[in-house]
N, C-alpha and C positions, 0 to 999 in steps of 0.2 A: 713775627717775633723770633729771634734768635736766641737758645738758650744753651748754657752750659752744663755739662753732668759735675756734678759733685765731684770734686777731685781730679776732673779733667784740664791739667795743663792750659791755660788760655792759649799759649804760644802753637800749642796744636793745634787747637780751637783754629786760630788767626789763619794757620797755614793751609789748612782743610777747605775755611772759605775762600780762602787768596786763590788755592787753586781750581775752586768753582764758578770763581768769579773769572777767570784768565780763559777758562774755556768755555766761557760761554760770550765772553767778548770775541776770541777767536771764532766763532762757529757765527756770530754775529744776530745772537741770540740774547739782547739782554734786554732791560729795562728797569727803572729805579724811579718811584714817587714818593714826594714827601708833602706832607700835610702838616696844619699849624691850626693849633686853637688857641684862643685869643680871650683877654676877659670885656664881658659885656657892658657897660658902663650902667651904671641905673640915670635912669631919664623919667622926667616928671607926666613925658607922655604916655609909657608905659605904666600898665594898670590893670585891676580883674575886680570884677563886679560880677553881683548877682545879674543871670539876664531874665528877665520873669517871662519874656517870650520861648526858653530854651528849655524843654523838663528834662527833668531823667525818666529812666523808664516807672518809677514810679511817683510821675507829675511835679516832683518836686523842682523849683525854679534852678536852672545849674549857672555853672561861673562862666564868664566870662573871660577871657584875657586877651587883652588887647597889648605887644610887642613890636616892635618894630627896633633893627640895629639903627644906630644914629653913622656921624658921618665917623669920629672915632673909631667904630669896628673895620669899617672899609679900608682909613689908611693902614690899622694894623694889622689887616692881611694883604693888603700891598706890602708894606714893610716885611713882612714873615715871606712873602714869593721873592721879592729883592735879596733879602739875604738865603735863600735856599738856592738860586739860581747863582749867589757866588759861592756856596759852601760848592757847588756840584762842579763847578767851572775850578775851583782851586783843586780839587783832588783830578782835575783832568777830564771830566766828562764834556759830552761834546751834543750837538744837538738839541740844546736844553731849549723846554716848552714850558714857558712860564704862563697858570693860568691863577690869578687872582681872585678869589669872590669872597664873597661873606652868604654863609647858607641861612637858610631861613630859619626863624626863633624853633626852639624844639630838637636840631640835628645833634644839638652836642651834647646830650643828655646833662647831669649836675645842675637840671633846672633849679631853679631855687629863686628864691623872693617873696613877694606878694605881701607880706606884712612886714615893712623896713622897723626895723629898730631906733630907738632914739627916747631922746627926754622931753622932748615937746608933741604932746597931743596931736598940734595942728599939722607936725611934717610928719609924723609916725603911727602906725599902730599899737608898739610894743612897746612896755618901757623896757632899761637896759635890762632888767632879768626877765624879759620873755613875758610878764605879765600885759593883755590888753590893760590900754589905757582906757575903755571903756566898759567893758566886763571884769569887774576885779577879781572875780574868781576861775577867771579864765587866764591858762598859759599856754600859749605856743612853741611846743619844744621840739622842733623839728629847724630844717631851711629855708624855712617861709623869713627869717627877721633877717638873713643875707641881703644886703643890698646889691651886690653882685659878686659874680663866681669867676675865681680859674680855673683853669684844666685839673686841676686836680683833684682828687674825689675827696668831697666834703665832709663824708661821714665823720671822722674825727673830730674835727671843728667841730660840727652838730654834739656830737658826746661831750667836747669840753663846753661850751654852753650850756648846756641840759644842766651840767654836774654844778657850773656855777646856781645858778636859777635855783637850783633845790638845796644848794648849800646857804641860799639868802632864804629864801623861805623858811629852811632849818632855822636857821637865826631868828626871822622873825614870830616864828611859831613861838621859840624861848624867850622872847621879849614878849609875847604877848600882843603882839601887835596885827594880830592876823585872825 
């Protein structure tokens, strides 16, 4: 990551790299990669279950989770090498090694899932405020009710959900209905 001081001139900035970049192409020293995270689609085969064969260290049955990218994740990191290998060829580079994959569930941390959100029992765990629809005094206020994630870190999302979910419970507490 390339960062700026406070009050530091971009233009100087620009010209400081401009000229680390020109000598190091001169001297024939260089190299540049770019990487691409992509959002995961939710799929009805993805899943996580108790497994009562799996304990923790103290015997207790642990989860399961079963992932797998569909065909979805694969074009959209071809597509994401596609266009990096013309962003790299339009500024002039040369050489370029275009290497496509989709990495395995878990690499791109912002996990999130496992109880999808919704209003019908049979597709969802949660109803829209985070309440299981089968334990009523139970709420999920985390990123478990995501159904799938971007690149970008969800903590906030999580916060404006949370704040919804307790601003209805608020309500329902003053109605009485809780």
């Amino acid at each position: 990551m390339v960062t700026r001081a406070v009050g530091e001139p971009s233009s100087i900035f620009r010209a400081g790299l401009r000229h680390v970049v020109q000598k190091r192409v001169k001297e024939g020293v260089y190299a540049i990669s770019m990487g691409a995270f992509g959002e995961s689609l939710a799929r009805r085969d993805n899943h996580c279950e108790i497994d009562a064969n799996l304990k923790d260290a103290w015997g207790i049955p642990a989860l399961r989770i079963s992932m797998t990218h569909g065909d979805n994740e694969a074009a959209l990191m071809e597509d994401a090498a596609t266009q990096a290998a013309e962003m790299l060829e339009a500024t002039g580079a040369k050489d370029i090694k275009v290497q496509a994959r989709v990495e395995m569930p878990g690499m791109a941390i912002h996990e999130l899932g496992t109880a999808r959100m919704g209003a019908d029992p049979k597709k969802s765990v949660l109803t829209p405020f985070n309440q299981t629809h089968d334990v009523k005094n139970l709420f999920v206020m985390d990123g478990a009710s995501f159904v799938s994630s971007a690149c970008q870190n969800p903590t906030l999302t999580m916060m404006a959900i949370t704040v919804r979910a307790c601003a209805n419970l608020i309500d329902r507490f003053r109605k009485n209905e809780v």
